[in-house]
C-alpha positions in Angstrom: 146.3 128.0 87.3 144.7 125.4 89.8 140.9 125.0 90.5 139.2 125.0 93.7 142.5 125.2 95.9 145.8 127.2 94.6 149.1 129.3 95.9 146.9 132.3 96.6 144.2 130.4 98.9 144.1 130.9 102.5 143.0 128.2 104.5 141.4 127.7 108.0 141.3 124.3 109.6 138.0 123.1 111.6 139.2 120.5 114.0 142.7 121.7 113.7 143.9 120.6 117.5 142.6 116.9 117.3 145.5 114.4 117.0 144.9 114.0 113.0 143.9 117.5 112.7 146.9 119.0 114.0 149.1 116.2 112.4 147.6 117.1 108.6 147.4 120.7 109.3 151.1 120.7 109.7 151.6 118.8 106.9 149.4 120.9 104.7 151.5 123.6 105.2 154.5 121.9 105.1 152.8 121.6 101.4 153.0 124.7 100.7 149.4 125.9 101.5 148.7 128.8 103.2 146.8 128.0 106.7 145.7 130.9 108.6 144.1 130.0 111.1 142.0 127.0 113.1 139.0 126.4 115.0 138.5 124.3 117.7 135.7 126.0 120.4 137.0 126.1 123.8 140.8 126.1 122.3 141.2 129.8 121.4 144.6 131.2 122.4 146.4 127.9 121.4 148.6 127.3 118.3 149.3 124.2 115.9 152.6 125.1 114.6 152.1 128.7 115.2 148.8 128.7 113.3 146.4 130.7 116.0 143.0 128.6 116.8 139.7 130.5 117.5 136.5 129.3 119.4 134.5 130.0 116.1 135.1 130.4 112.1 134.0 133.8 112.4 136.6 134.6 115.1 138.5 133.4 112.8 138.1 135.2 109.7 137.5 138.0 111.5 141.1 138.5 112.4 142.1 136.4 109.1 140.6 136.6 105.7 140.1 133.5 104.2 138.3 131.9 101.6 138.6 127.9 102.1 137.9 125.7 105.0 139.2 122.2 105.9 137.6 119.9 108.3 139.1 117.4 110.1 135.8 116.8 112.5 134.2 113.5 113.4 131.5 112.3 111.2 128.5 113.2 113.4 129.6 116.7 113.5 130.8 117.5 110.1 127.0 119.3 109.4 127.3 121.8 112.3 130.9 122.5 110.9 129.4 122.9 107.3 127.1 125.1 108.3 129.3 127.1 110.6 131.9 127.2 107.6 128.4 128.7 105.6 127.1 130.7 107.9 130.4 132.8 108.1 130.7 133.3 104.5 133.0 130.2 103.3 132.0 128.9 99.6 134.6 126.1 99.2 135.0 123.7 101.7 136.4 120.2 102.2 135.7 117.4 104.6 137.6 114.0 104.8 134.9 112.6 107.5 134.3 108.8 106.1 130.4 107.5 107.3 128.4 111.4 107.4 125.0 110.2 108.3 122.8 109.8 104.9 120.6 112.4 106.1 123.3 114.8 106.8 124.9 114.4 103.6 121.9 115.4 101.8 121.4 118.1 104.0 125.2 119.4 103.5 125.3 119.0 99.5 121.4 120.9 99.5 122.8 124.2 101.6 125.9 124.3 100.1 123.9 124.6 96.7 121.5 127.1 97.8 124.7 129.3 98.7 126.7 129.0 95.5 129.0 127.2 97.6 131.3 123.9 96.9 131.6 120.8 99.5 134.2 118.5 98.6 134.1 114.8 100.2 133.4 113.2 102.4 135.3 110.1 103.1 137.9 111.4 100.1 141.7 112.3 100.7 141.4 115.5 99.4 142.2 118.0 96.8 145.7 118.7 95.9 147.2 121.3 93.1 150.2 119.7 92.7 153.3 122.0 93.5 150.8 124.8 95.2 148.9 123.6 97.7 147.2 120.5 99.4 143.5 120.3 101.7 143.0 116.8 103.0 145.4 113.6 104.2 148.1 113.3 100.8 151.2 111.8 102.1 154.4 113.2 102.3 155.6 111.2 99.8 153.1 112.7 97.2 155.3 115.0 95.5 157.9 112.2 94.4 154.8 110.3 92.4 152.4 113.5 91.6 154.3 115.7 89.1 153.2 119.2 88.2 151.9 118.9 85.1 148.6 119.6 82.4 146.3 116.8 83.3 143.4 117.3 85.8 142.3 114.2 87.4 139.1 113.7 89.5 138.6 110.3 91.7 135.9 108.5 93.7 138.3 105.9 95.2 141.3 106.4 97.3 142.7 103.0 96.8 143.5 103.5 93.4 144.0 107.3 92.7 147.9 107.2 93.6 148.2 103.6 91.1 146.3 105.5 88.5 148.3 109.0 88.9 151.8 107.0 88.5 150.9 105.7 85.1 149.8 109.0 84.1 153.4 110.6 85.1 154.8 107.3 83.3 153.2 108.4 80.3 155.1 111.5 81.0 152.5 114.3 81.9 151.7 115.7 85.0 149.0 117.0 87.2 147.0 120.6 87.6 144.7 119.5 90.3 143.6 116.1 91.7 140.3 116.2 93.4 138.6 112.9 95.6 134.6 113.6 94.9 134.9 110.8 98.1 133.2 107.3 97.5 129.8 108.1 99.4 126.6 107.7 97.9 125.8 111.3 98.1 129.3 113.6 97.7 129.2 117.4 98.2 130.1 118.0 94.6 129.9 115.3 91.5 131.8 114.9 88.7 130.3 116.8 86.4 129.9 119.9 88.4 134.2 120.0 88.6 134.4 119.8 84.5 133.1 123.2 83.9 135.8 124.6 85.8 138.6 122.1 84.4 136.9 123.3 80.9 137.9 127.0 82.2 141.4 126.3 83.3 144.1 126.9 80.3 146.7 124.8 82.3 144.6 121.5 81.4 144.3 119.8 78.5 142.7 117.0 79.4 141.3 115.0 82.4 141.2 111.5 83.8 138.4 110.0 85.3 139.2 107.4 88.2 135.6 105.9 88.7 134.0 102.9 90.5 131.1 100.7 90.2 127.9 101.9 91.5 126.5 105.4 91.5 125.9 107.2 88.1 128.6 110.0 88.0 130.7 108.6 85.4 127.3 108.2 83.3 126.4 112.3 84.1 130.1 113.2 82.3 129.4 111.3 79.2 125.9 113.5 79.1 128.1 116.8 80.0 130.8 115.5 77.3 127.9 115.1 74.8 126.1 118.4 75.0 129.6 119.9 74.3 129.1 121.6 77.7 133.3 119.5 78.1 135.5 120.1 75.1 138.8 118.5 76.3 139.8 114.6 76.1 138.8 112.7 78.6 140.6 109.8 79.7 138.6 107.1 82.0 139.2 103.8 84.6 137.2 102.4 86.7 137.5 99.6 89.3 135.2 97.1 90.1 135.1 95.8 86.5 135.9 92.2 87.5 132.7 92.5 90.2 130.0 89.8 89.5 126.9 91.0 88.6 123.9 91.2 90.5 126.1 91.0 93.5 125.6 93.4 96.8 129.1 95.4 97.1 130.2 96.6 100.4 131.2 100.0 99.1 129.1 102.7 100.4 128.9 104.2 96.9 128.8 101.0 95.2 125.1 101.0 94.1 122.9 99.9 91.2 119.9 100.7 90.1 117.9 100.8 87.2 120.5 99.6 84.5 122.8 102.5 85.9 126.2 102.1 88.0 127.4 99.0 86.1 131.1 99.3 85.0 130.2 98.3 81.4 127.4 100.7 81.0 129.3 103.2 82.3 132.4 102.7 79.8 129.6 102.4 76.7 128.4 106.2 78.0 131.9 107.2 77.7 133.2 105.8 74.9 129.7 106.9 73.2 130.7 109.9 74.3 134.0 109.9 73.2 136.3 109.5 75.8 139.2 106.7 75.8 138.2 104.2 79.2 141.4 102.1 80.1 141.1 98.0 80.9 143.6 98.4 83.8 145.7 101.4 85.4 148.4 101.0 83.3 147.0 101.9 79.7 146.0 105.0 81.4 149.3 107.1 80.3 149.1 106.1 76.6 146.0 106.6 76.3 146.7 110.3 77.5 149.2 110.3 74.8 146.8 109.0 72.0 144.0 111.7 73.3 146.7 114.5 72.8 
């Protein structure tokens, strides 16, 4: 099995008739995930590859059960779509909207919490359950370097999740599901909310951790890994390492306070917790073979 986005989940697409909206929407299905419909208000009565579109999400679901929403909506109005996506009875939803307002995010992550609901991004690629389904922007030329697999992998940085990801299939494993928390300073959903249900899911054995100076999520696992809360290995990288210290980073997540966020304290909270943190990319894969 798959967490958070699988063979069985039916999609609707916020923003689906925009130019990159109705270009990933095809592609997600292409990908094998089931889209059911999209929402774009003043559109209803058009298609995107024969997917209907609907003034509202619950037009939509009304006509068409579904249990995920992706957005592909402009930064500024990602909130109202959350919300809408809430208010209609959607509890997992992902948004690949790169510079949400501060205010907003916090806003987003606080309702979505108060619902028992799940916000993944913004500013990530996605979440993909490799062989199943995909939500977000994953090229089609994914499925020649993700292999289906036993290894969950969570990510704050697009720039190295697909580097990362081929050493792990070098190793010779493969993926259940790759989620991009997104590289914001405050994400929908952290790290160490997704391990509880990696800890549930049979299919993984273990999980890689690509991380990123700044921020204190990698720090939160290690706690989560310590209480025994996470029983399976834990494999971790993190860029940034070679970053000077004391230095302002242009990152949006790439923040530092109080002794927290550095790369090394974060790989001395891992590796105190037990986890194996790789020195570059390409120690990821045996290291995956040494944890199992």
């Amino acid at each position: 099995m798959s967490i958070f986005v699988h063979k069985q989940s039916r999609v609707i697409v916020q923003g689906a008739t925009g130019k990159e909206g109705a270009f990933w929407t095809k592609h997600m299905k292409d990908m094998g995930t089931q889209v059911v419909a999209g929402v774009t208000p003043g559109k209803e009565g058009q298609d995107v590859d024969g997917i209907p579109i609907y003034h509202s999400v619950r037009r939509a679901i009304k006509e068409h059960d579904a249990d995920i929403s992706m957005l592909f909506v402009p930064p500024k109005f990602t909130k109202d779509a959350v919300f809408e996506a809430l208010d209609a009875g959607i509890r997992k939803i992902c948004t690949i909207a790169d510079g949400i307002p501060l205010h907003d995010a916090i806003a987003i992550r606080q309702a979505a919490q108060s619902c028992g609901a799940m916000v993944i991004g913004g500013n990530t690629s996605g979440v993909i359950s490799v062989g199943e389904a995909m939500l977000g922007t994953f090229p089609y030329w994914i499925e020649r370097v993700y292999k289906k697999g036993h290894i969950g992998v969570m990510t704050r940085s697009g720039s190295l999740t697909n580097e990362v990801t081929a050493e792990i299939v070098k190793g010779g494993f493969g993926i259940t599901t790759l989620v991009g928390v997104g590289g914001d300073p405050v994400p929908g959903t952290r790290f160490a909310e997704l391990l509880p249900y990696y800890e549930k899911d049979e299919d993984t054995q273990a999980v890689v951790i690509i991380g990123e100076l700044g921020g204190t999520m990698e720090e939160e696992v290690a706690e989560l890994k310590i209480s025994g809360e996470f029983t399976k290995p834990i494999v971790a990288f993190m860029g940034g390492r070679t970053a000077p210290e004391g230095k302002r980073m242009g990152h949006a997540g790439a923040i530092v306070t109080g002794g927290r966020g550095t790369v090394k304290g974060k790989t001395l909270a891992l590796t105190k917790a037990g986890a194996l943190v790789a020195k570059k990319p390409s120690e990821v894969g045996k290291l995956l073979q040494e944890a199992l």
